[in-house]
Structure formats: structure tokens, C-alpha cells
One Martini backbone bead per residue (centre of mass of N, CA, C, O) as a GRO file, in nm:
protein
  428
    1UNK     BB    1   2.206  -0.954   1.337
    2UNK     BB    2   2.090  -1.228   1.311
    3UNK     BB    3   2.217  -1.584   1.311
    4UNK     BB    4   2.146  -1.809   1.091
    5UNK     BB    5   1.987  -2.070   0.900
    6UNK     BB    6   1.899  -2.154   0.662
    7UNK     BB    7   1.531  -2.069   0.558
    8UNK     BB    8   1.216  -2.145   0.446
    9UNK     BB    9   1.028  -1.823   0.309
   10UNK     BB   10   0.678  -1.750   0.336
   11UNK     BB   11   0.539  -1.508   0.119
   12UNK     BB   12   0.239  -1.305   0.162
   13UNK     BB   13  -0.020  -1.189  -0.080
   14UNK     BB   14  -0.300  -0.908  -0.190
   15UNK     BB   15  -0.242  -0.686  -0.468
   16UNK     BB   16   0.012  -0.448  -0.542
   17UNK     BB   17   0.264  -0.324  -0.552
   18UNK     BB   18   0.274  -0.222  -0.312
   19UNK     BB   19   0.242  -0.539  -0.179
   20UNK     BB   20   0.489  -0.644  -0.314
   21UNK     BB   21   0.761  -0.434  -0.272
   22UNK     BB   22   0.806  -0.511   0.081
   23UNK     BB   23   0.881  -0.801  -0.008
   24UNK     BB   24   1.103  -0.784  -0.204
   25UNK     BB   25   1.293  -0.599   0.045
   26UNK     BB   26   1.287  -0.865   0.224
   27UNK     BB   27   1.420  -1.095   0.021
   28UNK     BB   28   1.618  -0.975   0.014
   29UNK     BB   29   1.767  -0.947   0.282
   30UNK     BB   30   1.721  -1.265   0.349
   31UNK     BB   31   1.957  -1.371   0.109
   32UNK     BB   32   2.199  -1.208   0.266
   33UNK     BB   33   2.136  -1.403   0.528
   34UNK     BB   34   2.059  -1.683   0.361
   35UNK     BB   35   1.775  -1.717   0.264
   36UNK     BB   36   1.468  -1.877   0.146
   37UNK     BB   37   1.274  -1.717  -0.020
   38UNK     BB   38   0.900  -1.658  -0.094
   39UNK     BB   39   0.635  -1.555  -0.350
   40UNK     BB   40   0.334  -1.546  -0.278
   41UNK     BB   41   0.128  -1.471  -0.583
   42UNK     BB   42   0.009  -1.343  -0.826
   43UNK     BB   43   0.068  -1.398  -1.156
   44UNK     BB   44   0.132  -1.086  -1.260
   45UNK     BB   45   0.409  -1.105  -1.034
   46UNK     BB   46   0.638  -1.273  -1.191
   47UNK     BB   47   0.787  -1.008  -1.374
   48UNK     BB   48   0.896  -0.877  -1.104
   49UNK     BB   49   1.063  -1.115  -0.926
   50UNK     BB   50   1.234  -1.380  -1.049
   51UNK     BB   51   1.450  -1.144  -1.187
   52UNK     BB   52   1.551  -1.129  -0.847
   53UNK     BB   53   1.593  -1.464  -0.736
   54UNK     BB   54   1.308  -1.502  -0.669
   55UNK     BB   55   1.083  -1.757  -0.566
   56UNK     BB   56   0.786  -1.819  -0.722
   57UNK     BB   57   0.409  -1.837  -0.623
   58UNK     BB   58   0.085  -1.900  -0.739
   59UNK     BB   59  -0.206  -1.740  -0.631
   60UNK     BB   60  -0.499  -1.725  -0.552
   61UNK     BB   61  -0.626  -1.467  -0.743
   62UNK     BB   62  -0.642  -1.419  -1.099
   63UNK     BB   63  -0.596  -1.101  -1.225
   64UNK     BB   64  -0.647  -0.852  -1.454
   65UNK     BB   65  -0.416  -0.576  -1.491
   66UNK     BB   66  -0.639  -0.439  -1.725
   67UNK     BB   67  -0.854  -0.415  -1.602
   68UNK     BB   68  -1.057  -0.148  -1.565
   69UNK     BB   69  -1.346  -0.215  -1.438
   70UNK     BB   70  -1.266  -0.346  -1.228
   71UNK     BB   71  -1.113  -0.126  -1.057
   72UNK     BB   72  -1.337   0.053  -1.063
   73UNK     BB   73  -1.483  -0.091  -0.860
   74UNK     BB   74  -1.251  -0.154  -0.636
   75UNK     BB   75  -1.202   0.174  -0.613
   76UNK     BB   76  -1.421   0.257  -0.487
   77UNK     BB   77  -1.561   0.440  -0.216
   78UNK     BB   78  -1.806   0.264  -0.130
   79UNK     BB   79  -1.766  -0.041  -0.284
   80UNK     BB   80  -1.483  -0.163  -0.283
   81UNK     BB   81  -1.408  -0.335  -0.065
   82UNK     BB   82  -1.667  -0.517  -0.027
   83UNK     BB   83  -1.581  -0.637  -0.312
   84UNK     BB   84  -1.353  -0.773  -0.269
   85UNK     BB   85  -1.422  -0.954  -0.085
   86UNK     BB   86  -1.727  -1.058  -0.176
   87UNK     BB   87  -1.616  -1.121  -0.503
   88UNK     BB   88  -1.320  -1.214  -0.489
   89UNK     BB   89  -1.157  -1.354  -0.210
   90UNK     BB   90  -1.410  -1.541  -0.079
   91UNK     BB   91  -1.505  -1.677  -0.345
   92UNK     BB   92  -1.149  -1.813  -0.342
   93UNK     BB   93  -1.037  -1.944  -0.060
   94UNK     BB   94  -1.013  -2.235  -0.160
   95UNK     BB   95  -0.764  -2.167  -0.368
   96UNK     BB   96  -0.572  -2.012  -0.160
   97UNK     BB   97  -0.549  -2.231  -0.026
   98UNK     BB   98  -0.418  -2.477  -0.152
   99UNK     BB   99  -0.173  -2.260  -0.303
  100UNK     BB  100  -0.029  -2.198  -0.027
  101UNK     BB  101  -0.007  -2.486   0.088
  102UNK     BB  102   0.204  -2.560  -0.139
  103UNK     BB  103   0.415  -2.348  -0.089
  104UNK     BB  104   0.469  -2.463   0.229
  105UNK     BB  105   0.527  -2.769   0.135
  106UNK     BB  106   0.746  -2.705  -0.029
  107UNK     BB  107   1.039  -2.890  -0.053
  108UNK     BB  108   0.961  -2.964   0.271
  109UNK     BB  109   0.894  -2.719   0.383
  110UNK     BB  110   0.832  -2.447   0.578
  111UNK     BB  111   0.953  -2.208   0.865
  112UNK     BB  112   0.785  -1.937   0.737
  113UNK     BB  113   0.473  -1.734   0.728
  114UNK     BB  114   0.401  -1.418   0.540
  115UNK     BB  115   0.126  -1.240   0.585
  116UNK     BB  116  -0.107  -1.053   0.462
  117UNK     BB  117  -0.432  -0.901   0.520
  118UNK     BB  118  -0.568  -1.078   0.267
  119UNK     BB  119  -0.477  -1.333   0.343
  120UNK     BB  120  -0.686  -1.546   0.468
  121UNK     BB  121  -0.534  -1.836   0.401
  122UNK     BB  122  -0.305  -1.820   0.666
  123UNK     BB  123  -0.396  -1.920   0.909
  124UNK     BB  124  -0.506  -2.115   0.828
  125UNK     BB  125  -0.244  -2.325   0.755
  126UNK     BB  126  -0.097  -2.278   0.989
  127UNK     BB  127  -0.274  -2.496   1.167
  128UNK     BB  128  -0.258  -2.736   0.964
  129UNK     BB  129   0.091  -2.695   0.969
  130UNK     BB  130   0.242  -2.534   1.240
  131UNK     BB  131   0.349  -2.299   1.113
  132UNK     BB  132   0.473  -2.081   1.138
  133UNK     BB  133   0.345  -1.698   1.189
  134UNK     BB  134   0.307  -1.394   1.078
  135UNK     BB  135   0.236  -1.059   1.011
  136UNK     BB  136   0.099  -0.783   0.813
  137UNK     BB  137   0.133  -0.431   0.756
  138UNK     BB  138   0.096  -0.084   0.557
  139UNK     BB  139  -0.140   0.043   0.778
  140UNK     BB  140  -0.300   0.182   1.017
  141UNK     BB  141  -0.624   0.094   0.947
  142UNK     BB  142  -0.569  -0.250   0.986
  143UNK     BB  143  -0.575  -0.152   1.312
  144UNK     BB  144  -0.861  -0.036   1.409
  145UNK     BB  145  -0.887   0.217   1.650
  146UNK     BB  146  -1.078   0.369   1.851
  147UNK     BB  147  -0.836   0.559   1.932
  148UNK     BB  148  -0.780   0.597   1.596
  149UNK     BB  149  -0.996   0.668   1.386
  150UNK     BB  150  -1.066   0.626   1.099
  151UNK     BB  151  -1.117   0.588   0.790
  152UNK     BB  152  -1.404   0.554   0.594
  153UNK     BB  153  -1.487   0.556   0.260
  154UNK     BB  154  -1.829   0.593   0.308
  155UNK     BB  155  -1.783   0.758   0.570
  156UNK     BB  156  -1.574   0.994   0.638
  157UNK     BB  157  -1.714   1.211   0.876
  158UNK     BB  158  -1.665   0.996   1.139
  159UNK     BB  159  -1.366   1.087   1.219
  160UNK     BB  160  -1.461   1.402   1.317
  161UNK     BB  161  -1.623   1.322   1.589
  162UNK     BB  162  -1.393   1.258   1.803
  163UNK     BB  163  -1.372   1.557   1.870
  164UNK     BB  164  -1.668   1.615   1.974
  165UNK     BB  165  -1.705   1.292   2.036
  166UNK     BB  166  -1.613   1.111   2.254
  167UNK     BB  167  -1.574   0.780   2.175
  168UNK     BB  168  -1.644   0.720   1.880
  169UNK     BB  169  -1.452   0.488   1.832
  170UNK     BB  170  -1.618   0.292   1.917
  171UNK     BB  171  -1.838   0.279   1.747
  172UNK     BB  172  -1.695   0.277   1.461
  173UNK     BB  173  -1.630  -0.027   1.502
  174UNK     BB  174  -1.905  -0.140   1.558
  175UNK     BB  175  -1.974  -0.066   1.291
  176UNK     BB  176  -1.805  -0.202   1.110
  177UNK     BB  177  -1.907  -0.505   1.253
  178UNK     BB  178  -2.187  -0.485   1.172
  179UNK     BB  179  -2.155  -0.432   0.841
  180UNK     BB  180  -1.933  -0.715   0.840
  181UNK     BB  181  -2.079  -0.986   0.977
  182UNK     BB  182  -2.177  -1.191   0.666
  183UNK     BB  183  -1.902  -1.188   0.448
  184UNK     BB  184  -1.706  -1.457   0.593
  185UNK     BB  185  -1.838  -1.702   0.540
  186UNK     BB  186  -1.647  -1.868   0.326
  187UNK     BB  187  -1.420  -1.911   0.580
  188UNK     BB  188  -1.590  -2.069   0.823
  189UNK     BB  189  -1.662  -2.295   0.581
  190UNK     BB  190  -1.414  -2.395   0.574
  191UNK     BB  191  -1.299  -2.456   0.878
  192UNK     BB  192  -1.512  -2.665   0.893
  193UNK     BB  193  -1.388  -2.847   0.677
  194UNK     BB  194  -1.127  -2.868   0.850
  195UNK     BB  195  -1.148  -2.886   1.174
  196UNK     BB  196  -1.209  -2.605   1.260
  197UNK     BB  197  -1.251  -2.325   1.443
  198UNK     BB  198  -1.396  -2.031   1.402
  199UNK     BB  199  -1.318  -1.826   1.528
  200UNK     BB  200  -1.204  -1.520   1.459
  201UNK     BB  201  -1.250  -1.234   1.306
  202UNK     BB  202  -1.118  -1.203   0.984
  203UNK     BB  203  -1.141  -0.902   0.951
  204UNK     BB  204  -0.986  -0.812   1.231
  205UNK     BB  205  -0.842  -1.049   1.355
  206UNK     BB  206  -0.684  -1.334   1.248
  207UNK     BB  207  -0.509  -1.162   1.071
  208UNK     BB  208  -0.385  -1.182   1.313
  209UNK     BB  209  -0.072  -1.247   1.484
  210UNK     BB  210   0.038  -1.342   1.805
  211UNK     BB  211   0.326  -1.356   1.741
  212UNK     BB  212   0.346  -1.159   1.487
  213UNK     BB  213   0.283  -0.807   1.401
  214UNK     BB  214   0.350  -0.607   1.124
  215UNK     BB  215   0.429  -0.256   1.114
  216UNK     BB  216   0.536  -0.158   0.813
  217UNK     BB  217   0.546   0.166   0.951
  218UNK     BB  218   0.601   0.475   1.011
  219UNK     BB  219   0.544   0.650   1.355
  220UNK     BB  220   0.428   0.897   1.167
  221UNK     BB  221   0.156   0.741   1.073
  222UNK     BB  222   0.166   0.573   1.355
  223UNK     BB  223   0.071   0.470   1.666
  224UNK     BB  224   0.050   0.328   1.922
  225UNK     BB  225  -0.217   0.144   2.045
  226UNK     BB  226  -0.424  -0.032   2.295
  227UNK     BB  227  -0.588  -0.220   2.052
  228UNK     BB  228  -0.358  -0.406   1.980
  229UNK     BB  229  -0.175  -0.606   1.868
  230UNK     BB  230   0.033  -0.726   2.071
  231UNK     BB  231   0.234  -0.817   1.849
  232UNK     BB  232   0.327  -0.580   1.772
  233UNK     BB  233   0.565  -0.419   1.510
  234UNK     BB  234   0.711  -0.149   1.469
  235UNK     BB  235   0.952  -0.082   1.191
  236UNK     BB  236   0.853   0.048   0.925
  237UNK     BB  237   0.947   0.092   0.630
  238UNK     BB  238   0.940  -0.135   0.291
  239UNK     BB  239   1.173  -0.043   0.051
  240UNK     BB  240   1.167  -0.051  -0.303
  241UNK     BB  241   1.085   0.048  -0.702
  242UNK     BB  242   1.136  -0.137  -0.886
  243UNK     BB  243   1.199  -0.309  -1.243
  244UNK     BB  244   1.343  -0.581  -1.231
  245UNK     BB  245   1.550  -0.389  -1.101
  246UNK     BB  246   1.518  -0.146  -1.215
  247UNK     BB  247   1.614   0.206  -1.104
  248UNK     BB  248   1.612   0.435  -1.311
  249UNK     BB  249   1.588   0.678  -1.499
  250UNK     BB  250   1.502   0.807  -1.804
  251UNK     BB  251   1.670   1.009  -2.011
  252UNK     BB  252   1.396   1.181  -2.047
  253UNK     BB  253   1.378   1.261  -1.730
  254UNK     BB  254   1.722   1.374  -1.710
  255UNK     BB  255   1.672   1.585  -1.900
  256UNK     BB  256   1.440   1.733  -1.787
  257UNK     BB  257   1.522   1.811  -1.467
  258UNK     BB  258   1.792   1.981  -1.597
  259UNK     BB  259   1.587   2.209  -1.740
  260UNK     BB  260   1.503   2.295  -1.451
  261UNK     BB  261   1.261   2.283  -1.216
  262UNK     BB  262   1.096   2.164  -1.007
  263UNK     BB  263   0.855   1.975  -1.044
  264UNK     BB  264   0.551   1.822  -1.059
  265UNK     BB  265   0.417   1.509  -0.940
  266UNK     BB  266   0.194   1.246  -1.145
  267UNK     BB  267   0.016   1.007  -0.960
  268UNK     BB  268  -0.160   0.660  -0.924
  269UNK     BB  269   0.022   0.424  -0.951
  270UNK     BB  270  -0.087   0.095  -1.016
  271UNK     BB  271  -0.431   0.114  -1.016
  272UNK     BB  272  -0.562   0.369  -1.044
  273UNK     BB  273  -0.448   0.404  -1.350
  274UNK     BB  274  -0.697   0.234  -1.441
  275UNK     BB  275  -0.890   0.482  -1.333
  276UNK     BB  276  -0.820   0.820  -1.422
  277UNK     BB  277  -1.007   0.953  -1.629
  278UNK     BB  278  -0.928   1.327  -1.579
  279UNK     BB  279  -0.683   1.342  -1.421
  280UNK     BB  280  -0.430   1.438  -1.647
  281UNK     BB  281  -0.556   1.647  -1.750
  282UNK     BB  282  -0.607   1.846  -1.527
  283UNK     BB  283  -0.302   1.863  -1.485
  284UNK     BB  284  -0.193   1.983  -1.712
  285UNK     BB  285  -0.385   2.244  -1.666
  286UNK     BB  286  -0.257   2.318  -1.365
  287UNK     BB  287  -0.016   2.359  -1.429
  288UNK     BB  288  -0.028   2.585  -1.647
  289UNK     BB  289  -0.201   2.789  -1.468
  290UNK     BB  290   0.094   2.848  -1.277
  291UNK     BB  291   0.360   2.741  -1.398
  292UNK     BB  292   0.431   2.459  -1.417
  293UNK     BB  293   0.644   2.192  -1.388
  294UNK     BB  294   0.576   1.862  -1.518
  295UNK     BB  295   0.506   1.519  -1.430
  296UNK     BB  296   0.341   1.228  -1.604
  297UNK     BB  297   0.227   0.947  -1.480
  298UNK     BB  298   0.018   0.716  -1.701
  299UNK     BB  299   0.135   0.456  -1.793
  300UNK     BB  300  -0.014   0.219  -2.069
  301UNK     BB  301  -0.258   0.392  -2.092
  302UNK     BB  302  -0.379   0.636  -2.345
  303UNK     BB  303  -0.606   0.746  -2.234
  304UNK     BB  304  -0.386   0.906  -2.022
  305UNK     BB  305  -0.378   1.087  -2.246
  306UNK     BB  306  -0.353   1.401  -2.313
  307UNK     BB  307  -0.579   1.556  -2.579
  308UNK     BB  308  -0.371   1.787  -2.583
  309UNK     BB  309  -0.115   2.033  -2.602
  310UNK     BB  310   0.187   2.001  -2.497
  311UNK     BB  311   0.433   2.166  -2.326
  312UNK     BB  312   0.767   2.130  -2.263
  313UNK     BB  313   0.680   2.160  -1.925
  314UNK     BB  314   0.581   1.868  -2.011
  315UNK     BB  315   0.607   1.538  -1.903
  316UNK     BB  316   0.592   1.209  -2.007
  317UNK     BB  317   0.576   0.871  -1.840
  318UNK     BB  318   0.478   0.550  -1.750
  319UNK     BB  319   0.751   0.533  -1.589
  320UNK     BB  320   0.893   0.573  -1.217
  321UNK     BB  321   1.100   0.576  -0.965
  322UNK     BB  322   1.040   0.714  -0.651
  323UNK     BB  323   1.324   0.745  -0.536
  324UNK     BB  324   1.464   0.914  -0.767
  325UNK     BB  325   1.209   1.158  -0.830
  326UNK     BB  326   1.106   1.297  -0.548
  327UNK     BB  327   1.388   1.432  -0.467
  328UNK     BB  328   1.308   1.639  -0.741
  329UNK     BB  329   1.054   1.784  -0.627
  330UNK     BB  330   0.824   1.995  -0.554
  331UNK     BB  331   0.538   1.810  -0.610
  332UNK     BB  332   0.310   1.553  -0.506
  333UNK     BB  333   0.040   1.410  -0.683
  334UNK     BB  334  -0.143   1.148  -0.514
  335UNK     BB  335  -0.392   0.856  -0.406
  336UNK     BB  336  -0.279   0.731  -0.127
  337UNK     BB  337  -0.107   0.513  -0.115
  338UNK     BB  338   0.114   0.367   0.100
  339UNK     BB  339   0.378   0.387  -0.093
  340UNK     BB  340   0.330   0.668  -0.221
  341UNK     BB  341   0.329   0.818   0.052
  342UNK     BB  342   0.598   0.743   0.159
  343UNK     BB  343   0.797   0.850  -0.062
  344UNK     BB  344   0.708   1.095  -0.019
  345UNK     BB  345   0.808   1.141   0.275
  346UNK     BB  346   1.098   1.070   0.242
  347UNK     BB  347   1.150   1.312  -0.017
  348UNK     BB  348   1.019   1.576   0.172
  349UNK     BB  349   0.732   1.626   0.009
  350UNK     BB  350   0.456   1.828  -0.087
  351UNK     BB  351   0.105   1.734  -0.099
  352UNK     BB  352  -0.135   1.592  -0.274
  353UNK     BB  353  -0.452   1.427  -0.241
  354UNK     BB  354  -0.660   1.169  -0.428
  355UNK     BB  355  -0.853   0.955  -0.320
  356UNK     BB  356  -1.027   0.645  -0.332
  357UNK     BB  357  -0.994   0.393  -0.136
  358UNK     BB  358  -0.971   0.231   0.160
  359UNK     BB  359  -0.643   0.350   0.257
  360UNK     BB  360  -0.649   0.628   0.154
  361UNK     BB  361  -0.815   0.852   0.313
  362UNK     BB  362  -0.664   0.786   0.571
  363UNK     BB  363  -0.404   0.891   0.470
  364UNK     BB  364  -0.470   1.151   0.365
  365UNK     BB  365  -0.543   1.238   0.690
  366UNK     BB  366  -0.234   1.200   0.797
  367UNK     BB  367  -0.067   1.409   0.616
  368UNK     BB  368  -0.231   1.644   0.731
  369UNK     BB  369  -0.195   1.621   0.976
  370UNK     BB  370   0.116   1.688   0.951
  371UNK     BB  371   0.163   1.925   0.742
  372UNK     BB  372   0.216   1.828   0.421
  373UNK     BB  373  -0.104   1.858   0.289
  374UNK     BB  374  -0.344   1.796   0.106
  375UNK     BB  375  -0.685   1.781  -0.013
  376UNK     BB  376  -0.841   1.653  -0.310
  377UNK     BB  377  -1.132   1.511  -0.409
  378UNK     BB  378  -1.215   1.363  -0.693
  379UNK     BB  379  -1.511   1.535  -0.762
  380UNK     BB  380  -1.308   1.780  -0.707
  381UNK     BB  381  -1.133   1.747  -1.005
  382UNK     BB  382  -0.981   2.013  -1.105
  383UNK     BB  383  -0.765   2.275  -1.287
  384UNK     BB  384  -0.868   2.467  -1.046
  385UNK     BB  385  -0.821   2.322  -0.790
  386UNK     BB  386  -0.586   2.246  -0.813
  387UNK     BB  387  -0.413   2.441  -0.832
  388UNK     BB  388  -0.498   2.605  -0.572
  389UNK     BB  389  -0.334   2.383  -0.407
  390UNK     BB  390  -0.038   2.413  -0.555
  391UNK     BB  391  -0.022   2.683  -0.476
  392UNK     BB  392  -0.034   2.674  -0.182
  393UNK     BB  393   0.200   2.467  -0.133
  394UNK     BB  394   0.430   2.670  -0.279
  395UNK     BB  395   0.361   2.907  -0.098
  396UNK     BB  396   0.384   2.754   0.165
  397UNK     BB  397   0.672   2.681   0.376
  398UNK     BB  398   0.556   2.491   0.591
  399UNK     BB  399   0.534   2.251   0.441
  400UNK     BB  400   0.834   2.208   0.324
  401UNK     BB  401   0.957   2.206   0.652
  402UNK     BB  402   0.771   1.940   0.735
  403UNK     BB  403   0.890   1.753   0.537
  404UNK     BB  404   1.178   1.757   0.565
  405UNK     BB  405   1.151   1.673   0.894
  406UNK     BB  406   1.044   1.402   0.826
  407UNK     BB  407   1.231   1.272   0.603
  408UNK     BB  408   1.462   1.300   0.804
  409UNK     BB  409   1.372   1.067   0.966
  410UNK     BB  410   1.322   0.796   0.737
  411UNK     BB  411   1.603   0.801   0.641
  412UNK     BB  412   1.650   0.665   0.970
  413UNK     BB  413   1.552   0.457   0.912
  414UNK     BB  414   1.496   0.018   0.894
  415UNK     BB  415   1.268  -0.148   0.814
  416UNK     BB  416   1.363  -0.420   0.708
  417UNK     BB  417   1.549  -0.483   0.938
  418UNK     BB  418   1.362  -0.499   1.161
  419UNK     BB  419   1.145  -0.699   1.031
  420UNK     BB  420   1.410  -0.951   0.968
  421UNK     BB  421   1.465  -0.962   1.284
  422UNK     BB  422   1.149  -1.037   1.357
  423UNK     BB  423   1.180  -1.299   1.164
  424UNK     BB  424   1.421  -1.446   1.278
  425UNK     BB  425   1.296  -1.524   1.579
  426UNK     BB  426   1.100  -1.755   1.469
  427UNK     BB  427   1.329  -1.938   1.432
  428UNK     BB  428   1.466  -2.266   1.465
   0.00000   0.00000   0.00000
């Protein structure tokens, strides 16, 4: 651990708990070493931050966290990504250079600022005040390597042909280059009127900093690639799960663990569950169908309550720290976030996993890829086929024993501290 002087560090994000949780667990560690960490994040995760002594700044855009039918937008597999970025983030861009701006100015100004690959006015705010800056990632397809080609959501089926097709991976870079060459337009002309040059592409490019640039994943779910941005820097994860500090299971839950065998356990995350649709009834009757225990993670809409009358084996539940519940799991269904896929790797067991878009399909294809996993896509997800897949992994040893050693790698990361001490080296 360096020894440095306080120093104030603003963090910034845009995305889910999922992109929020290991930013509070950089800030936690950053306060222990004496810094004063600071949040800059959409408005909604406010009454997250706070309780834990955190300094919270809100920049926009503030997404209303209820909307279900914007998230059923934002996460198609075919439109989601898409829709992000032109929907929602790049024509809110000058709100958020604004909002950044005063964040990193504000007190004295800021020693250093680490943003989300989402925060495109990360760097323009970096350039136009020299603060330095770091940049992160929280999954392997944010850096698009041709050599280890991702999986595209409109497109899964091109990261299979560089098995037959070498090369192909340097293909599907260009063509993803190719399809979002228009989106970034107002970025630029943000840019342009500050007096800034064009720079590089802002999808792709830009949004990696020179100077460092945090690969937050475990090197189980992806290895450096020789065209990743040189300033890479596997950490590990950086693990969170709290509910503004809140870390334990609540007593219907510990109830319920102690009376039986290990669950499975249904959960979508913290955004895909508001676009449940009828994954929650096909899994309670999935779970009936082989006879498993089974535990419900629904969030707070109600529609995700199954419509039947549920067995004493299946527990339902709006929320549970994954930390605390997935090491008690026989198997974990679910959305394929790279929070929920670590949470998962971590506690060593074996997955089934339903993507839904982003970075979704790549998690799910590496963690099969690992031997730890299966994929049942979303349109095929019924509770004859859930079974199915849910029975196989239950009864094939190999999942369980791949699980088991990958998580006890897992266990001996520090992605945390890792990744604190290379942003302790930028500060001066």
C-alpha cells in the first residue's frame, strides 16, 4: 500500500448497481488509506452512496429506475446498446460535461478522476482542466479485441466464425466501426466548441485513458490481448453487494437455507428485473419439474411475482446480497451482468445464464467457455428447457468441480486493493 497525503478522487459512472458497487468498494478502501473519494452518479443512486459516508454528486442523465419500459428498451439484444448511447447518453452529453465539470472543480478541485466507459465527458473535463485521469472497465468486451473477438448482441453468431474463419476477429472490429461511425456526432461537436480537437473515437478509443486504464475482471474471464489500450491494468474484480451497508441475508432467507439442500437461485440483476417478462413463473415451475429448492430474487414489481401458488420449496424475495447467498447455492440462473457472473465465479458454483444484451452475451460466452456454465437464451427460456439445462448441471460433477477451482482462485484476488494502488500512483 502507498503512503500518500489526502487527496480528493472523483469516481464517475453510468450504468446499473452492477457499475455502481465497485466504485463504492474503491471508495471504501480509498477512505481507509486516508482519501477523500467522491461519487459522481446518476441521481437514483443517491440513498446508496450517503449511508456509507461517502460523498455522493449527481450528473446526469437521471433515468427514472422504475421506468420498465425504458429498460425493456435499453436492454433488446438487437437495439439496446444502440439506443443507449443515441437515446439517452450522447444527447445528454453537454448535461454531463456540466455536471462532471463542477464535480472535479468543486472544493479546491480534484487530485484525480476515474471514470465508467460510459461517462464520455470524462475525458473532454480531463483535458480541458489537466486533472489527471484513469479510466475502467468492468468486462472483457469493453476492449474489443480482434484477437479475442466479443460476442455482439444483434449479432451473436460472427464471434463463432474465427474458430473456422482466422481473422475473422479483425473483421468483426472493423464492422462494428463501421455500423456506429455516426453515433458519436455529439460528442464532437461538444468538443469543437471547446476548443478541443477532434480526437479519437470516442466509442472505441477515447474513452480509454493513456495513463491508466483499469481492466476491473478477474484474468479467469479474459487475458490481456496485444491490442488492448497499453495502459491496461488487470486488477481483478472489485467486489461490493451491500444495500447502503446492509450486508446480511434476512431471517426468511436464513430460515429457509437451514431447512434444506442448497437452492438454485433465479435472480436478473438489479435492471434486467424490471423487464422480467415471465422469467420468475417459468422458473418456479422449472425448479417443481426436477424437484429442486429454489430461491426467487424478484426485486420490487410485483408482476414478478409467480401467478401459481408456490410450494414451501421455493422462497421468494425482493433482494439478497450475493455474497452472502450464492456460496450457499447449488446453482445460479441468471442475466449474465458481469456483477452477477463475478458474484457468481466467486462462490463457485455452476450457472445457467439467460443474456439479455450489452455486455451480457460475452459474459455468458465465457463463462461456458470456462466449463463453468450454460446458456439458455432469452426466447427459448421456458421451464421445460430450463429444467433441462438446470438437470444437467446438477447431475454433471464437471461443472461443479470446474466451479469449485475456479472460485478458489477468485477467493485470492485483491482486485480492490489492486486497483487502489494503481490509482495511488497517479496522484502527486
Amino acid at each position: 500500500m502507498n503512503q500518500q497525503a489526502a487527496k480528493r478522487i472523483v469516481l464517475t459512472t453510468f450504468g446499473t448497481l452492477g457499475d455502481v458497487h465497485p466504485l463504492i468498494a474503491l471508495c471504501l478502501e480509498l477512505q481507509q488509506r486516508g482519501h477523500h473519494p467522491v461519487i459522481a452518479a446518476a441521481e437514483m443512486f443517491r440513498r446508496k452512496v450517503e449511508p456509507l459516508g461517502i460523498e455522493f454528486f449527481p450528473i446526469r442523465p437521471h433515468l427514472n429506475p422504475e421506468d420498465s419500459e425504458l429498460v425493456a428498451l435499453l436492454m433488446d439484444i438487437r437495439k439496446g446498446t444502440e439506443r443507449t448511447l443515441r437515446e439517452v447518453l450522447f444527447p445528454a452529453i453537454r448535461d454531463t460535461y456540466t455536471d462532471l465539470l463542477a464535480a472535479v472543480q468543486h472544493q479546491g478541485g480534484a487530485a484525480l478522476l476515474l471514470s465508467g466507459e460510459l461517462v464520455y465527458a470524462a475525458p473532454l473535463v480531463a483535458e480541458k482542466t489537466g486533472v489527471p485521469w484513469a479510466s475502467y472497465v468492468l468486462a472483457p468486451l469493453s476492449y474489443f479485441s480482434a484477437y479475442d473477438p466479443p460476442v455482439l448482441p444483434p449479432y451473436p453468431l460472427l464471434a463463432r466464425l474465427e474458430s473456422v474463419l482466422p481473422g475473422m476477429g479483425r473483421g468483426i472490429a472493423r464492422f462494428a466501426r463501421y455500423i456506429t461511425r455516426h453515433w458519436a456526432g455529439p460528442i464532437y461537436r461538444l468538443r469543437e466548441e471547446l476548443g478541443l480537437p477532434r480526437g479519437n473515437d470516442p466509442i472505441f478509443d477515447a474513452k480509454h485513458s493513456p495513463r491508466l486504464a483499469l481492466a476491473m475482471f478477474s484474468p479467469v474471464l479474459g487475458t490481456p490481448q496485444q491490442d488492448w489500450p497499453s495502459s491496461a491494468v488487470i486488477t481483478g474484480f472489485a467486489f461490493y453487494d451491500g444495500d447502503a451497508g446492509k450486508q446480511e441475508l434476512s431471517p426468511e432467507l436464513e430460515s429457509f437455507l437451514a431447512a434444506g439442500d442448497p437452492p438454485v437461485v433465479f435472480t436478473l440483476g438489479s435492471v434486467a428485473v424490471l423487464d422480467a417478462g415471465n422469467f420468475y413463473e417459468e422458473s418456479a415451475r422449472a425448479a417443481e419439474m426436477i424437484g429442486a429448492r429454489a430461491i426467487l430474487l424478484v426485486g420490487t414489481d410485483k408482476r414478478n411475482l409467480p401467478a401459481h401458488t408456490l410450494p414451501g420449496t421455493i422462497c421468494v424475495a425482493e433482494y439478497a446480497p450475493y455474497s452472502r447467498l450464492f456460496p450457499r447455492a447449488a446453482a445460479i440462473v441468471h442475466q449474465g451482468g458481469v456483477g452477477t457472473t463475478a458474484q457468481a465465479l466467486r462462490a463457485g458454483k455452476p450457472m445457467l445464464v439467460m443474456p439479455y444484451s450489452h455486455d451480457q452475451p460475452d459474459n455468458a460466452r465465457r463463462v461456458q467457455r470456462l466449463g463453468v456454465a450454460r446458456i439458455l437464451q432469452r426466447q427459448h427460456y421456458t421451464a421445460y428447457r430450463a429444467a433441462k439445462e438446470i438437470r444437467h448441471l446438477l447431475s454433471s460433477p464437471k461443472y461443479a468441480r470446474r466451479a469449485e477451482r475456479i472460485g478458489f482462485e477468485l477467493q485470492h484476488e485483491n482486485g480492490v486493493a489492486m486497483a487502489c494502488d494503481a490509482l495511488e500512483s497517479l496522484l502527486v
